[in-house]
DOLUM-892708 format. One record per atom (N, C-alpha, C): residue number from 1; residue in three letters; atom name; x, y, z. Coordinates in Angstrom, 2 decimals. Atoms other than C-alpha are relative to their C-alpha. Example, Ala and Ser with C-alpha at 12.3 -4.5 7.8 and 13.67 -1.06 7.14 Angstrom:
BEGIN
(atom 1 ala N (0.89 -1.19 0.00))
(atom 1 ala CA (12.30 -4.50 7.80))
(atom 1 ala C (0.90 1.20 0.00))
(atom 2 ser N (-0.82 -1.19 -0.06))
(atom 2 ser CA (13.67 -1.06 7.14))
(atom 2 ser C (-0.77 1.09 0.73))
// end
This chain:
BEGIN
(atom 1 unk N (0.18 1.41 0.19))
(atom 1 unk CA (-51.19 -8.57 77.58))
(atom 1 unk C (-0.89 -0.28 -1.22))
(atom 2 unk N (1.02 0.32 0.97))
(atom 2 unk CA (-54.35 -8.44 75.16))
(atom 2 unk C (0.83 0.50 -1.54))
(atom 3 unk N (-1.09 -0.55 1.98))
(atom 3 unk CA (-51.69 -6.28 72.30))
(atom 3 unk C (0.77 -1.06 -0.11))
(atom 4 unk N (-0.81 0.81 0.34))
(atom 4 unk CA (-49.29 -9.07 72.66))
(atom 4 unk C (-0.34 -1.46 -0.45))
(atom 5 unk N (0.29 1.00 0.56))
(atom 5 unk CA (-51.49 -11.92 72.22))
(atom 5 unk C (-0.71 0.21 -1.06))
(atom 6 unk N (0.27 -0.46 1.47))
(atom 6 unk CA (-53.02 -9.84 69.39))
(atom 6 unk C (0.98 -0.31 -1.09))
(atom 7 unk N (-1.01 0.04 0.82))
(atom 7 unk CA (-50.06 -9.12 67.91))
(atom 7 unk C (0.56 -1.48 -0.23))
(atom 8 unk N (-0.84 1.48 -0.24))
(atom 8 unk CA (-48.67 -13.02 68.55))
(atom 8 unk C (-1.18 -0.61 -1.41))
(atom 9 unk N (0.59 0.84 0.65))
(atom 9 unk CA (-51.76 -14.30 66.89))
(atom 9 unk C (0.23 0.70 -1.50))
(atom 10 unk N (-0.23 -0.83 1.69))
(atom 10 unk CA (-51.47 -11.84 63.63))
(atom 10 unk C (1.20 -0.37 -0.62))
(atom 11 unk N (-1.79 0.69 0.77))
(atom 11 unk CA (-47.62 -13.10 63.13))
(atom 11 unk C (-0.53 -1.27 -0.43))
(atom 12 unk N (-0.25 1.18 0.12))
(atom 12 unk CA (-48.85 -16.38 63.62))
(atom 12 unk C (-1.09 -0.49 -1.45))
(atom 13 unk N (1.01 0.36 1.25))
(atom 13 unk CA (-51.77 -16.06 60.79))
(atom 13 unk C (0.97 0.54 -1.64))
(atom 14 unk N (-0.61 -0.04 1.27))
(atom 14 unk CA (-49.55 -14.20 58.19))
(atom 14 unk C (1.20 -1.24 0.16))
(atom 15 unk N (-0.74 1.23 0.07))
(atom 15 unk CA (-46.83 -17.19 58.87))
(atom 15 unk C (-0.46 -0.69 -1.07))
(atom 16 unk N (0.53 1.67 0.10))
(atom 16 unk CA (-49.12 -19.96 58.29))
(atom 16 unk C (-0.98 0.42 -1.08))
(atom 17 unk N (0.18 -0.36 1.43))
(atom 17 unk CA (-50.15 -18.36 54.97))
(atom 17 unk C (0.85 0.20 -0.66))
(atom 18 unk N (-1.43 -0.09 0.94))
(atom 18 unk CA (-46.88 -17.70 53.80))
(atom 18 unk C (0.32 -1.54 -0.38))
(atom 19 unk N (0.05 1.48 0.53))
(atom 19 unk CA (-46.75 -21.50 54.46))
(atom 19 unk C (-0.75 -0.46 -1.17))
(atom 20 unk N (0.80 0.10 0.87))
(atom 20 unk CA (-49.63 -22.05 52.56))
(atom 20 unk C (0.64 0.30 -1.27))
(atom 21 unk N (-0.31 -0.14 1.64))
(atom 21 unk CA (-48.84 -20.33 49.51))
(atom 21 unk C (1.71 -0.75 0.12))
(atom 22 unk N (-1.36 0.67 0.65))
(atom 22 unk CA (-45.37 -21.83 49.47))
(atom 22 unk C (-0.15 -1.71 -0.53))
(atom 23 unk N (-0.29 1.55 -0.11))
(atom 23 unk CA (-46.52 -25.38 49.81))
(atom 23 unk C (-1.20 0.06 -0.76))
(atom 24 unk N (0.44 -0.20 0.74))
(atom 24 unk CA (-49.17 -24.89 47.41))
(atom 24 unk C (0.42 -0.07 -1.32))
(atom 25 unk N (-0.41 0.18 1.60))
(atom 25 unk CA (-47.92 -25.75 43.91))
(atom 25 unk C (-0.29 -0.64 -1.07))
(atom 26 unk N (-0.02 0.99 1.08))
(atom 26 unk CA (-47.77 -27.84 40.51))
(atom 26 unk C (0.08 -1.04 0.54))
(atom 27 unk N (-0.22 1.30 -0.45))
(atom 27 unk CA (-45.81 -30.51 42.43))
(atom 27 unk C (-0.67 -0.11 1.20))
(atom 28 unk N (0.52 0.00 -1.62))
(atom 28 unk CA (-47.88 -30.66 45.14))
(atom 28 unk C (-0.30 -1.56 -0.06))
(atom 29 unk N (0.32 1.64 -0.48))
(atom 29 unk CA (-47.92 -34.56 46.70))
(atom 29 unk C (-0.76 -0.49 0.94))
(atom 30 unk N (0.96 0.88 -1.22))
(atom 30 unk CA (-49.91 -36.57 49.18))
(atom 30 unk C (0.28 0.26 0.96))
(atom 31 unk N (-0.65 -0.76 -1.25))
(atom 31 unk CA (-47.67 -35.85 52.18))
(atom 31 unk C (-0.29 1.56 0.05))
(atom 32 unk N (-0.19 -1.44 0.08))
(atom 32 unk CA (-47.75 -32.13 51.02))
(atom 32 unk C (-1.49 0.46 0.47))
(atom 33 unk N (1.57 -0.03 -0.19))
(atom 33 unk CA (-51.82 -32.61 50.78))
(atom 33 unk C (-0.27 0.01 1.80))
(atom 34 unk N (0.58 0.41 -1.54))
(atom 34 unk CA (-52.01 -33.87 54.40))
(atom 34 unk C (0.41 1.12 0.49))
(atom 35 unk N (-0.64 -0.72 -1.42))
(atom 35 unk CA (-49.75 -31.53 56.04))
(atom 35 unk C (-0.66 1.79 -0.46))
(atom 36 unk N (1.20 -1.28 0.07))
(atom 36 unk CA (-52.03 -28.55 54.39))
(atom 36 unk C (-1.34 0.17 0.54))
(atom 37 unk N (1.34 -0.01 -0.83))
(atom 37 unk CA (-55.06 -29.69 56.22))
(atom 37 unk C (0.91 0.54 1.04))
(atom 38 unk N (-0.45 -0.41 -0.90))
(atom 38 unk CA (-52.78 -29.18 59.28))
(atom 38 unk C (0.25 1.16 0.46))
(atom 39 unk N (-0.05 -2.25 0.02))
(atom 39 unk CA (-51.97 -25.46 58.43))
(atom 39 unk C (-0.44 0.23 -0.15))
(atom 40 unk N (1.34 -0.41 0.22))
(atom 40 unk CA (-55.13 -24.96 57.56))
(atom 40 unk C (-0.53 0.25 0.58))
(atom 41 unk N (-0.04 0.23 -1.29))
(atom 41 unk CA (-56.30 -25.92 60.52))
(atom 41 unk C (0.70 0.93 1.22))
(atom 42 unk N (-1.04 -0.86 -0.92))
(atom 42 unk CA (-53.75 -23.84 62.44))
(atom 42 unk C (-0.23 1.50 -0.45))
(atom 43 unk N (-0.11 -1.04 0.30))
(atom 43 unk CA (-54.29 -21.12 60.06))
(atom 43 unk C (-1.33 1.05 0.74))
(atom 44 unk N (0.81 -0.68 -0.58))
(atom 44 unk CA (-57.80 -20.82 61.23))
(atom 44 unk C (-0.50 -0.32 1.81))
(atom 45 unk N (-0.06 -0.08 -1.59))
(atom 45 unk CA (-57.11 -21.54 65.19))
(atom 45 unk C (0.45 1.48 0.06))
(atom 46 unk N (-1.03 -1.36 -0.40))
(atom 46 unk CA (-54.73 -18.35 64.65))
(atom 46 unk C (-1.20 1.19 -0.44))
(atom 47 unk N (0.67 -1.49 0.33))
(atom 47 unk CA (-57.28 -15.89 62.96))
(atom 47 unk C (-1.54 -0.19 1.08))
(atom 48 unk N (0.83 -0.19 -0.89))
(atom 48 unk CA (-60.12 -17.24 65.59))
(atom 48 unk C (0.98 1.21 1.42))
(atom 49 unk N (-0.50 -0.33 -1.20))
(atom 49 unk CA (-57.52 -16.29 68.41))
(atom 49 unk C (0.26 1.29 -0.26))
(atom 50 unk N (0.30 -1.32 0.56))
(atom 50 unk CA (-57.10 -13.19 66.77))
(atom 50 unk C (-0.95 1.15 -0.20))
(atom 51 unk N (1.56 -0.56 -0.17))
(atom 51 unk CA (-60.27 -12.27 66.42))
(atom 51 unk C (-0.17 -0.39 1.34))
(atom 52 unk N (0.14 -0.68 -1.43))
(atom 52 unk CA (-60.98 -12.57 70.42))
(atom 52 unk C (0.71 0.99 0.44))
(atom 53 unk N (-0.99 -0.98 -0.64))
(atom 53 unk CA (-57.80 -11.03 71.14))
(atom 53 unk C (-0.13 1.38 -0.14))
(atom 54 unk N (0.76 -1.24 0.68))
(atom 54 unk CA (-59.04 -8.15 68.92))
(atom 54 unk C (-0.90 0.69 0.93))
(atom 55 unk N (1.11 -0.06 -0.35))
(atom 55 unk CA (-62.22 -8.06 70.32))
(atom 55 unk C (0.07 0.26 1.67))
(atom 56 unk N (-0.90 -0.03 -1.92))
(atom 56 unk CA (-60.88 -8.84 74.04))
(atom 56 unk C (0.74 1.67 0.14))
(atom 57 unk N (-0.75 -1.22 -0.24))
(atom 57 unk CA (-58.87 -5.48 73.55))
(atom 57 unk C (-1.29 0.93 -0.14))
(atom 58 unk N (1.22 -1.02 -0.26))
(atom 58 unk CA (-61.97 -3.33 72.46))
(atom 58 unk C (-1.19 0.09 0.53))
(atom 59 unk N (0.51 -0.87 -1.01))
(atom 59 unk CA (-63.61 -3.78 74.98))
(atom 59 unk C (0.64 -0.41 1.03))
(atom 60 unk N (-0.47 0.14 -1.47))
(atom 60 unk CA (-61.47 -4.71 78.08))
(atom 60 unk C (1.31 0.73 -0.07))
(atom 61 unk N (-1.51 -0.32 -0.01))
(atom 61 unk CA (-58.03 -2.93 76.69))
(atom 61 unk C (-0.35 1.43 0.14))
(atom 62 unk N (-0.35 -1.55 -0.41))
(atom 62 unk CA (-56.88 0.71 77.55))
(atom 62 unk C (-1.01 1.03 -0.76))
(atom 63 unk N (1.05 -1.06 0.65))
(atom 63 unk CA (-58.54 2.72 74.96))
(atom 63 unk C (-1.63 -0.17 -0.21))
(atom 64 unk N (1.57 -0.27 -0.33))
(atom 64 unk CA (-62.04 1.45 75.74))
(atom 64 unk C (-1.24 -0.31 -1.78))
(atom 65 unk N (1.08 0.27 1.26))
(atom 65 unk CA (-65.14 0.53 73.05))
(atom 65 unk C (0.04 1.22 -1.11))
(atom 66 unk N (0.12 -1.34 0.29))
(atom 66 unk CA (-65.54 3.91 72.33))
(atom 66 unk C (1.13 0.68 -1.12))
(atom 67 unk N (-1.25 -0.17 0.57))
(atom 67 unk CA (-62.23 4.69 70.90))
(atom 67 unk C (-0.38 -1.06 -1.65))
(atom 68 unk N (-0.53 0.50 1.49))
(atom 68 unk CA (-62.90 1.87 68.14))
(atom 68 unk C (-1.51 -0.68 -0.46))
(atom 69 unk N (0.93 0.94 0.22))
(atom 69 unk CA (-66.62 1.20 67.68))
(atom 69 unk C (-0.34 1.31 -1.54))
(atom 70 unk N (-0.33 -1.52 1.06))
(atom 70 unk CA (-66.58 5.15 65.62))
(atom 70 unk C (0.61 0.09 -0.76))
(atom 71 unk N (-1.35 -0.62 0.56))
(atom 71 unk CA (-63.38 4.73 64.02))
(atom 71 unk C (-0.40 -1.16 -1.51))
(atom 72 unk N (0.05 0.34 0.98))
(atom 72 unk CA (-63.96 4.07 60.27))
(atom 72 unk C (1.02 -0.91 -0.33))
(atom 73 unk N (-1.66 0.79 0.30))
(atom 73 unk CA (-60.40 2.70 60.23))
(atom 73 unk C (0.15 -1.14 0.68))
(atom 74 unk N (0.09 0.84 -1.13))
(atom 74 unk CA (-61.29 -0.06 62.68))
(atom 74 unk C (-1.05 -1.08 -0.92))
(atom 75 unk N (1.20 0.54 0.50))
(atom 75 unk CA (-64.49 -1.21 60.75))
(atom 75 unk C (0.62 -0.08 -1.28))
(atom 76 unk N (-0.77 0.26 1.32))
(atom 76 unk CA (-61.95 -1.27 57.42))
(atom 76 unk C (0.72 -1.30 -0.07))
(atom 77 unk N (-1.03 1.09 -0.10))
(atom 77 unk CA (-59.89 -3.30 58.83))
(atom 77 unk C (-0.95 -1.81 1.02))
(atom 78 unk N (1.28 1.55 -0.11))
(atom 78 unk CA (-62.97 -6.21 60.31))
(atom 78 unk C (-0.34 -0.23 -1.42))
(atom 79 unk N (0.44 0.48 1.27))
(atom 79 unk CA (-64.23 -5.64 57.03))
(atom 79 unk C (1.03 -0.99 -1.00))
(atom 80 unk N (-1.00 0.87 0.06))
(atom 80 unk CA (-60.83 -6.95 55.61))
(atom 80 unk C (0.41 -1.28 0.16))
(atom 81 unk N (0.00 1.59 -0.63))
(atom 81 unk CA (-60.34 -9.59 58.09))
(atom 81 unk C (-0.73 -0.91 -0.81))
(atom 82 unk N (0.90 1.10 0.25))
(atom 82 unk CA (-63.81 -11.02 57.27))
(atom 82 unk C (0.15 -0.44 -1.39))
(atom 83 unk N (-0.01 0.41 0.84))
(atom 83 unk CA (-63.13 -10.90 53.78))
(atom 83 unk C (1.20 -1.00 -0.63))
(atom 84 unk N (-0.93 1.02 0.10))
(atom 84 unk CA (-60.00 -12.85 53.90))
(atom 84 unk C (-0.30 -1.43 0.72))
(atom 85 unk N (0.44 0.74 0.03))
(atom 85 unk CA (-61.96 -15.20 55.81))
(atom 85 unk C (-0.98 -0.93 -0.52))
(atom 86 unk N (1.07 0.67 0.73))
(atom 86 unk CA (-64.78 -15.53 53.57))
(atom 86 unk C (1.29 -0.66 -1.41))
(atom 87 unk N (-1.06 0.30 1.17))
(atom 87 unk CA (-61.85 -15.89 50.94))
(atom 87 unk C (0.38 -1.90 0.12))
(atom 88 unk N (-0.97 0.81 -0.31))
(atom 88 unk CA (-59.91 -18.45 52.90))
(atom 88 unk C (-1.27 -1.47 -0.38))
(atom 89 unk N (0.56 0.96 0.02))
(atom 89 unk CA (-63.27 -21.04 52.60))
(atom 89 unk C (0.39 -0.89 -0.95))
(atom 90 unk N (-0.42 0.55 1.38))
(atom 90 unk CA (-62.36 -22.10 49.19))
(atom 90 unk C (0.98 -0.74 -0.12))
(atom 91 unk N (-0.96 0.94 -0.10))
(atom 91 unk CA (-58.96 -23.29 49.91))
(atom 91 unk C (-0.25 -0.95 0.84))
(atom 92 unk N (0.19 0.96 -1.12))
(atom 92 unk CA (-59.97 -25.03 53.09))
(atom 92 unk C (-1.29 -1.10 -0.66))
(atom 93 unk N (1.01 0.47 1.37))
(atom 93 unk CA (-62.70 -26.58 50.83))
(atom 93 unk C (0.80 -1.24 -0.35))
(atom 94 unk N (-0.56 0.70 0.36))
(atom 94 unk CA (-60.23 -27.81 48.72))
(atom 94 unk C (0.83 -0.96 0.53))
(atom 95 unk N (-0.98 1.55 -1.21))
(atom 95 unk CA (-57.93 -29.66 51.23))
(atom 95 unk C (-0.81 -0.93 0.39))
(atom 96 unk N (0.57 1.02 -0.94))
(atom 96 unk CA (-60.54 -31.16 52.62))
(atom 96 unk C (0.11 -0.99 -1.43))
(atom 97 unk N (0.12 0.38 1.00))
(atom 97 unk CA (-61.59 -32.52 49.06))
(atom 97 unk C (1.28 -0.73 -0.48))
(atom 98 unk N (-0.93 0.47 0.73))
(atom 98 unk CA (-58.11 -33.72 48.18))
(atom 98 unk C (0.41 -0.89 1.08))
(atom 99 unk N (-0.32 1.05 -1.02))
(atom 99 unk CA (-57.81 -35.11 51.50))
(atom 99 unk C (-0.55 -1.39 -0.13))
(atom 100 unk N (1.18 1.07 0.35))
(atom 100 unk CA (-60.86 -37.35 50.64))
(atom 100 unk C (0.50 -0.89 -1.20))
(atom 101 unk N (-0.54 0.91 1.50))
(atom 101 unk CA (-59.62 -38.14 47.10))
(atom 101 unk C (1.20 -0.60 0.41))
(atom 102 unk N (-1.16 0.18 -0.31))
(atom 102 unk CA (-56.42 -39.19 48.38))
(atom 102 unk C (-0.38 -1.34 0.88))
(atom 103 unk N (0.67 0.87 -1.47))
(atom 103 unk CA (-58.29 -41.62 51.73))
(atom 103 unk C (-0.24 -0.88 -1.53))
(atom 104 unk N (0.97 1.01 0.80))
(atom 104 unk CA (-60.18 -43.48 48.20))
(atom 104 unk C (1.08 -0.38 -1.23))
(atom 105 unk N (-1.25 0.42 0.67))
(atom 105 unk CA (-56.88 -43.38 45.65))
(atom 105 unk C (1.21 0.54 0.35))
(atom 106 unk N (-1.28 -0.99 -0.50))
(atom 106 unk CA (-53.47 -42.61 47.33))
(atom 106 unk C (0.31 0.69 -1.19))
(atom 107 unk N (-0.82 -0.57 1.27))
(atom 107 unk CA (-52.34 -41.87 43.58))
(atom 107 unk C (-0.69 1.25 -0.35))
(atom 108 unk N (0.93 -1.40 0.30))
(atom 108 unk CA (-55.05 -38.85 43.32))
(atom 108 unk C (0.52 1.02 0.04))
(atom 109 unk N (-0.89 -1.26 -0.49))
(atom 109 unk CA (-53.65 -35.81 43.04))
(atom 109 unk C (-1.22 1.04 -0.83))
(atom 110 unk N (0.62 -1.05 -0.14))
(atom 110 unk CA (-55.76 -32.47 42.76))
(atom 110 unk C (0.55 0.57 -1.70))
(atom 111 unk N (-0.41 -0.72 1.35))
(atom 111 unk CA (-55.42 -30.83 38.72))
(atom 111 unk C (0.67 0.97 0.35))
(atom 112 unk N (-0.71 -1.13 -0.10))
(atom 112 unk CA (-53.00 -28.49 37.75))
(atom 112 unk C (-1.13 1.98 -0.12))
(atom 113 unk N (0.99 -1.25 0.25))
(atom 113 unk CA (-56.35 -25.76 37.22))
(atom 113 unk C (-0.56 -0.11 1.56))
(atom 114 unk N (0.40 -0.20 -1.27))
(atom 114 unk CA (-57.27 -26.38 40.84))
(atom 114 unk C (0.97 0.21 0.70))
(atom 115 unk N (-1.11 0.18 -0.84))
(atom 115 unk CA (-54.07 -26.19 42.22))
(atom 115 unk C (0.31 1.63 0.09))
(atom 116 unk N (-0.04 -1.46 0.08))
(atom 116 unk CA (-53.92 -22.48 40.79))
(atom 116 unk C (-0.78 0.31 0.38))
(atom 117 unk N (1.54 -0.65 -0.79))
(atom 117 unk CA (-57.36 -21.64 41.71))
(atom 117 unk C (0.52 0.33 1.23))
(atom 118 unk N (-0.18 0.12 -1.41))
(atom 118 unk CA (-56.44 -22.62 44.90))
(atom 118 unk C (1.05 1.43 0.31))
(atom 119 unk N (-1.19 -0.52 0.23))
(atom 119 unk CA (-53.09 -20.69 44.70))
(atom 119 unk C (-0.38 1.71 -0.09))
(atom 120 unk N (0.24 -1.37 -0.16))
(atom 120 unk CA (-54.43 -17.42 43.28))
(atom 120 unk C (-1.15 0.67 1.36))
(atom 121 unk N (0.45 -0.02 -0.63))
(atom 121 unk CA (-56.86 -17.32 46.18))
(atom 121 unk C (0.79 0.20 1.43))
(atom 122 unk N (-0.81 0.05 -0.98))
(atom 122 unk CA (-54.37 -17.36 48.60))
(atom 122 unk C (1.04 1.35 -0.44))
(atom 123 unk N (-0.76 -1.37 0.44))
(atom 123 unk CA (-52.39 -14.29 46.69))
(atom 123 unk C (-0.79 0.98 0.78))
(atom 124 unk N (0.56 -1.15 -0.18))
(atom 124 unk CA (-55.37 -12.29 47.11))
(atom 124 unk C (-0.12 0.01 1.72))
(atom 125 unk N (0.05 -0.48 -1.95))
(atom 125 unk CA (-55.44 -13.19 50.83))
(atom 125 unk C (1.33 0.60 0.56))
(atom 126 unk N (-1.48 -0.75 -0.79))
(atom 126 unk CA (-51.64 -12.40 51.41))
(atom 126 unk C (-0.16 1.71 -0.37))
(atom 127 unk N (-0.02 -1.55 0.33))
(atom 127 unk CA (-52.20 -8.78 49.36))
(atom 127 unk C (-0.99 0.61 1.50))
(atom 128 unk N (0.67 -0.89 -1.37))
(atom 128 unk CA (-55.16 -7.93 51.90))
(atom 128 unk C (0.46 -0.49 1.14))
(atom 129 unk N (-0.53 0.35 -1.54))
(atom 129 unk CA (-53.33 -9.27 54.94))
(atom 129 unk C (0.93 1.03 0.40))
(atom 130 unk N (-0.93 -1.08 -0.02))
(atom 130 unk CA (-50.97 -7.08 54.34))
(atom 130 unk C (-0.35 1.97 0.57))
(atom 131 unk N (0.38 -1.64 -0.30))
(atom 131 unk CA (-53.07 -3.85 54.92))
(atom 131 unk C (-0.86 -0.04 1.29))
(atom 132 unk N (0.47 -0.25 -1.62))
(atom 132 unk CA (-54.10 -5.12 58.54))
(atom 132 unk C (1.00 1.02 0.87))
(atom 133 unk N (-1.14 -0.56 -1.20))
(atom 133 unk CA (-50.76 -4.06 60.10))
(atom 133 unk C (-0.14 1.54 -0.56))
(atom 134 unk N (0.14 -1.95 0.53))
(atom 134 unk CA (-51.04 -0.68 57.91))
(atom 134 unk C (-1.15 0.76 1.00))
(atom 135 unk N (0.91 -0.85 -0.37))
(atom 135 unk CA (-54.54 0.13 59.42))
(atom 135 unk C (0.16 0.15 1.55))
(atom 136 unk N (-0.12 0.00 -1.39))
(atom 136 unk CA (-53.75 -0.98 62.64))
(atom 136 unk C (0.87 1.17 0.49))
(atom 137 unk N (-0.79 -1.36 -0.42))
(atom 137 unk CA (-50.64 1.60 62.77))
(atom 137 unk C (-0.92 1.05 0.30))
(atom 138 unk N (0.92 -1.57 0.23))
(atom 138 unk CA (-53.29 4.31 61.55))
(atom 138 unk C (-1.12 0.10 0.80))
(atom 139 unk N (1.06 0.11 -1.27))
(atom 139 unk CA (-55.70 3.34 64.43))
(atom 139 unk C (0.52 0.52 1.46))
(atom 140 unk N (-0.51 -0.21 -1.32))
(atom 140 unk CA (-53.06 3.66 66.90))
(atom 140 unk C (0.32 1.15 0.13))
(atom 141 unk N (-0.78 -1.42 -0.09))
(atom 141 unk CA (-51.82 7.01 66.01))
(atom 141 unk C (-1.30 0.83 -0.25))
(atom 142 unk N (0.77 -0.78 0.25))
(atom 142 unk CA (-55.72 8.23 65.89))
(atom 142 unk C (-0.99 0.15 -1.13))
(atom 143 unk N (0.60 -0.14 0.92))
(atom 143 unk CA (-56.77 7.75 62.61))
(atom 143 unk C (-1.16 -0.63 -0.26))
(atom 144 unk N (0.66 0.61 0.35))
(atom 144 unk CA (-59.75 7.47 61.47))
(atom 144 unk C (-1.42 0.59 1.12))
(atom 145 unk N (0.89 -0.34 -1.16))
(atom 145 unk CA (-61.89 9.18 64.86))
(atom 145 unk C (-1.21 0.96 -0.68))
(atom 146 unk N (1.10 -0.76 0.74))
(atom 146 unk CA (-64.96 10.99 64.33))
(atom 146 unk C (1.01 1.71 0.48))
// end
């Protein structure tokens, strides 16, 4: 139960970044603005729920604390996480900010140099998202034990 709502929440965070960077662009509009607070929002309900579920597994799931408090490959992959969360502030930042400019001139729209900012920030989170499911394999098959 605790791997599947792991696993559920980890689909549901790389998703709702794939969203992100797609709806992230040049033309980005007012409607587009709003409905990025929303995934934003969602993006970080999914990596909280993730992070218990995580956490919920090492210490109440099968292989026990022990198994992953040692395992270098375990502490690679928090380190990871956190840094895609310290990452993610910046964009969530910005939504809010465009949300605001938007509430005071509907016609506001966010520069094309913030729009990339934003944008490449969200690359670098999809590249390291990508090497959760890697470490996780290499945790399950042992790797990484003293």
């Amino acid at each position: 139960m605790l791997a599947s709502l792991h696993h559920l929440a980890a689909f549901s965070l790389v998703a709702l970044l794939a969203i992100e960077l797609t709806l992230v662009r040049p033309s980005l509009d007012a409607a587009t603005i709003k409905r990025l607070g929303r995934i934003d929002l969602a993006f970080g309900l999914a990596a909280a729920a993730m992070l218990v579920a995580g956490f919920a597994r090492v210490f109440y799931g099968i292989k026990g604390p022990a198994y992953y408090i040692g395992n270098w490959v375990f502490w690679t992959k928090i380190g990871i996480f956190a840094l895609i969360g310290f990452l993610s502030i910046r964009p969530t930042l910005r939504f809010f900010a465009w949300r605001r400019l938007l509430k005071v001139d509907p016609q506001a729209l966010p520069t094309p140099e913030d729009i990339l900012e934003v944008k490449r920030i969200i690359h670098i989170e999809v590249g390291l998202i990508l090497l959760l499911p890697i470490l996780g394999a290499a945790m399950a098959r042992g790797y990484g034990l003293p």
